[in-house]
C-alpha positions in Angstrom: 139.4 88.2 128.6 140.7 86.9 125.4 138.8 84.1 123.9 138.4 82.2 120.9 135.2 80.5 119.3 134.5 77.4 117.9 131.4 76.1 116.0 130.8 72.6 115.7 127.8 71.1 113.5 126.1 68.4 116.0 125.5 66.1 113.3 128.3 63.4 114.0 129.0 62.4 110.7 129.7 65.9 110.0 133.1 66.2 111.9 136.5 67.6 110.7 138.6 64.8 112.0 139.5 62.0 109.1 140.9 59.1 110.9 141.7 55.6 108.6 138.8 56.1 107.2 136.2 56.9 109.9 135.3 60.2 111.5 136.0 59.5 115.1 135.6 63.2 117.1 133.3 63.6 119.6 132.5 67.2 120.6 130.5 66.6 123.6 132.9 63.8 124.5 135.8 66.6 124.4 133.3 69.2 126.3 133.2 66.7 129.1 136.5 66.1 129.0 137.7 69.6 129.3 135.3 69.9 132.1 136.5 67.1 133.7 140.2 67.6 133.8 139.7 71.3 135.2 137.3 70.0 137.6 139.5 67.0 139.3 142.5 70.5 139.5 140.1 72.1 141.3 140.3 75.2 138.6 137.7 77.2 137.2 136.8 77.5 133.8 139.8 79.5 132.0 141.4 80.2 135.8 145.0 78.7 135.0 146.2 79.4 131.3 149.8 77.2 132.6 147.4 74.0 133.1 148.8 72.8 130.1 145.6 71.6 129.0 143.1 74.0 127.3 140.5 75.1 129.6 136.3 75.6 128.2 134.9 79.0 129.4 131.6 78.3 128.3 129.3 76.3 126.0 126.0 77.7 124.3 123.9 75.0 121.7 121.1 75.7 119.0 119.2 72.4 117.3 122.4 72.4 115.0 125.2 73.7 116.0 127.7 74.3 119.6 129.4 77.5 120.4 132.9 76.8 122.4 134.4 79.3 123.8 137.9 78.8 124.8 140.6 80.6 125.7 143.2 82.2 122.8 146.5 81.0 122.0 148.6 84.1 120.6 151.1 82.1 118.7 149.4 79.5 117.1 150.4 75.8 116.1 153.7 74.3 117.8 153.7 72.5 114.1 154.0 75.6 112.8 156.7 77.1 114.7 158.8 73.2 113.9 157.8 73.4 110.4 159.2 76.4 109.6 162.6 76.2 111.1 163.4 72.8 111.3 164.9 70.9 113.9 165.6 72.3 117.4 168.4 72.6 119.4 168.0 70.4 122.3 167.7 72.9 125.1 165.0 74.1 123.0 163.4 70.9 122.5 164.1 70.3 126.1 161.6 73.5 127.0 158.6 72.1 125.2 159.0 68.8 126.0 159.3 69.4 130.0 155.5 71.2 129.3 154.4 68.8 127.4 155.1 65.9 129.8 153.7 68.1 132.5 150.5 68.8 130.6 150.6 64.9 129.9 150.3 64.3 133.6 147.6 66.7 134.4 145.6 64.1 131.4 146.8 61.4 133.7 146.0 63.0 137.2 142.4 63.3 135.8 142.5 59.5 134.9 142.2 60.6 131.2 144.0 59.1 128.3 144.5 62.0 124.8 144.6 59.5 122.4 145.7 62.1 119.4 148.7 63.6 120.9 150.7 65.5 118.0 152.1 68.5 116.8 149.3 69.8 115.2 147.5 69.5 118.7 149.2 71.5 120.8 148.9 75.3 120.8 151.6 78.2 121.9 150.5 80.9 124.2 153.4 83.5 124.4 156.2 80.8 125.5 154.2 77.9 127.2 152.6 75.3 125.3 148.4 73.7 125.4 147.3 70.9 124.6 143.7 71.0 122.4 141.6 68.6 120.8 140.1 65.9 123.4 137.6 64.9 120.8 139.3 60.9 120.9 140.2 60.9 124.5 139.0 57.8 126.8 138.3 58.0 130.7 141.1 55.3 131.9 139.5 52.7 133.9 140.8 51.8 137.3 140.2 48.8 139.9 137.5 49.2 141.9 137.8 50.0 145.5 136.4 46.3 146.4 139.0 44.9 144.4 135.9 43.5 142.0 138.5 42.1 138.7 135.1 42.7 136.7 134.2 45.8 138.0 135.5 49.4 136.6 136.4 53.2 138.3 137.6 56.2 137.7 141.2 58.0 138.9 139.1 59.0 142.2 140.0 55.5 143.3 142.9 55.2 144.1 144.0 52.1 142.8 145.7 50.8 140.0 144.4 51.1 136.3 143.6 48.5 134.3 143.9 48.5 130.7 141.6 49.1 127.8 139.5 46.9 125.6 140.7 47.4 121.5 138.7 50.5 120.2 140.0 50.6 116.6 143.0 52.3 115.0 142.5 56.5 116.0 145.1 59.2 115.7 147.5 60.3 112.7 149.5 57.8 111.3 153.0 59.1 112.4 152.1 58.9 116.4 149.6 56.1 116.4 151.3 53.6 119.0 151.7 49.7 117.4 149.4 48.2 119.9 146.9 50.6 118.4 147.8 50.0 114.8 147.9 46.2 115.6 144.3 46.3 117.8 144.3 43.1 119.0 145.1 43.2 122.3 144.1 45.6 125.5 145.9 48.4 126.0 147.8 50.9 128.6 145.8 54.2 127.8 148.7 56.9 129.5 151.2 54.1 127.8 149.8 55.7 124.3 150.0 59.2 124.8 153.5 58.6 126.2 154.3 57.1 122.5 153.0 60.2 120.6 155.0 62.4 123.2 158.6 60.0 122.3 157.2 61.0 118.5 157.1 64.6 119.2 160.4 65.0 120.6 162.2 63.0 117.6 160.4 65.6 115.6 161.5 68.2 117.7 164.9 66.8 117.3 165.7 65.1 114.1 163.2 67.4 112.1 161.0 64.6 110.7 158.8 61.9 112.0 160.7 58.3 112.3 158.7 56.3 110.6 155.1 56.3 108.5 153.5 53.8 110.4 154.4 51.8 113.9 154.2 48.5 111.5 156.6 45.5 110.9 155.9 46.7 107.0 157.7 49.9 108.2 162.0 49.3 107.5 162.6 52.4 110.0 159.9 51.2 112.5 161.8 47.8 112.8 165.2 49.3 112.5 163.9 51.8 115.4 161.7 50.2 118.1 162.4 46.5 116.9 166.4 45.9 116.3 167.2 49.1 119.0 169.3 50.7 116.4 168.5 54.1 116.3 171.1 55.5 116.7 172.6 53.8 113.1 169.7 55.2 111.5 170.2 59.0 112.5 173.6 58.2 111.7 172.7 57.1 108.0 170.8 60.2 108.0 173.1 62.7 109.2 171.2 64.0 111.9 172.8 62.8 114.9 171.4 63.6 118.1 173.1 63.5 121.4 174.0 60.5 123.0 171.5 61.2 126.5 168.6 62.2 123.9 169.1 58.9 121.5 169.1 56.9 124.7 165.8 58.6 125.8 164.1 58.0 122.4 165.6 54.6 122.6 163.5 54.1 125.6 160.2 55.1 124.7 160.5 53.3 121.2 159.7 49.5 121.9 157.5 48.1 120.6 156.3 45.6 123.9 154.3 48.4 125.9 156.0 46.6 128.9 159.8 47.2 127.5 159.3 50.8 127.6 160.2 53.4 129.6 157.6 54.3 131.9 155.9 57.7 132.6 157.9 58.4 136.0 161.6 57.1 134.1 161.1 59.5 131.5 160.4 62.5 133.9 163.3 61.1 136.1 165.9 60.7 132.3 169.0 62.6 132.8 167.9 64.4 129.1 165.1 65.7 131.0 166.2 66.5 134.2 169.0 68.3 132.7 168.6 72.5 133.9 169.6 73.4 130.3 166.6 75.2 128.8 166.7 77.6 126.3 163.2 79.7 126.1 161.4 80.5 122.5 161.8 83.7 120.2 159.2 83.8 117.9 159.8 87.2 116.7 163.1 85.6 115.1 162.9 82.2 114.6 166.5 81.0 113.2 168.3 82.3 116.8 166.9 78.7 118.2 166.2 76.9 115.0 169.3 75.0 113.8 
């Protein structure tokens, strides 16, 4: 087998993840996650390379350091592959974005909420996309079996999730939902990672990230996910998008958690439903690139 390893110092101020200011990875947190979703699909370590979601072979520790081991990703980045050519063509876009909800819902099937979806974390292993890096991740809490309001379980329940107390602003800027940015008030942990997702596609699609931050500050933020005009905007920009994609963007980019799309409407969206996929060619980028 294939693997790659990692070493990470166990010092937690010592972490590679720069977040507004704070270091905020957690590698035993993102052990236990990876351990955790694998377990709950009833997988062994590195069984299912199409889980979406990168699997841990094994772990070894000294008094400074842990050794990963993981499985390898042959083609790197997905923000590499974007970066170099530019936007996609939608049945393109359509490919990754199909995996990448489905490795979302293995997250949520686990009761686990990413919390630093982007580009940059999801790897390419000959066509099919990973998702890495479950050093910010949460464990989503759900309502306990007795129906306790002040009382807290895991997916295992059954029942319906409750949301999340404010844990300060994590992520990169470009995908941080505005709930998160604004940190006030509790929040719908999958609700999140769905946001970063809607980010991913516009990149996918349009070539850049809307906006800097999800802020009132932010013109394109308001223009987008405030006034609904998104559309205008790509427009303006001269990278118009088709009508069923703008209306699926539109959808995911509110900014009331509860005036968004939800997880199953966006799997159910006509965009993604559609059966026109085009797979990837690495070996010659610009045939898919636009």
């Amino acid at each position: 087998m294939t693997y790659v390893r990692m070493c990470m110092q166990t010092n937690q101020s010592r972490l590679f993840m720069y977040v507004c200011g704070q270091s905020r990875e957690d590698p035993l947190q993102e052990i236990s996650a990876m351990q955790l979703v694998h377990r709950l699909q009833g997988m062994e370590p590195g069984e299912d390379e199409s889980s979406r979601v990168l699997s841990l072979l094994d772990v070894l520790s000294d008094s400074n350091y842990l050794f990963i081991f993981m499985p390898y990703c042959n083609s790197g980045e997905l923000y590499t592959h974007v970066e170099a050519g530019g936007r996609l063509l939608e049945p393109l876009a359509r490919y990754f974005f199909k995996q990448l909800l489905d490795g979302l819902l293995k997250l949520q099937k686990a009761g686990v909420c990413h919390r630093d979806m982007s580009l940059e974390n999801i790897l390419v292993h000959d066509s099919d996309i990973v998702i890495i890096d479950l050093g910010m991740c949460l464990r989503v809490p759900f309502t306990p079996a007795d129906g306790n309001p002040n009382g807290a379980a895991d997916v295992t329940s059954r029942t319906l999730r409750k949301l999340i107390l404010p844990q300060g602003q994590c992520g990169k800027p470009n995908y941080i939902a505005p709930e998160i940015v604004e940190n006030i008030l509790p929040f719908d942990g999958f609700a999140i990672d769905t946001w970063a997702a809607g980010v991913i596609l516009f990149i996918f699609l349009v070539g850049i990230p809307p906006w800097d931050w999800a802020t009132l500050d932010d013109a394109r933020f308001r223009m987008i996910a405030l006034d609904g005009r998104l559309d205008e905007m790509l427009r303006q920009w001269g990278r118009p998008i088709s009508s069923s994609a703008s209306d699926l963007l539109q959808g995911i980019f509110r900014r009331d958690p509860r005036e968004r799309l939800t997880f199953g409407q966006i799997m159910d969206h006509p965009w993604v439903r559609s059966t026109e996929v085009h797979l990837p060619e690495f070996q010659s980028s610009a045939s898919y690139m636009r």
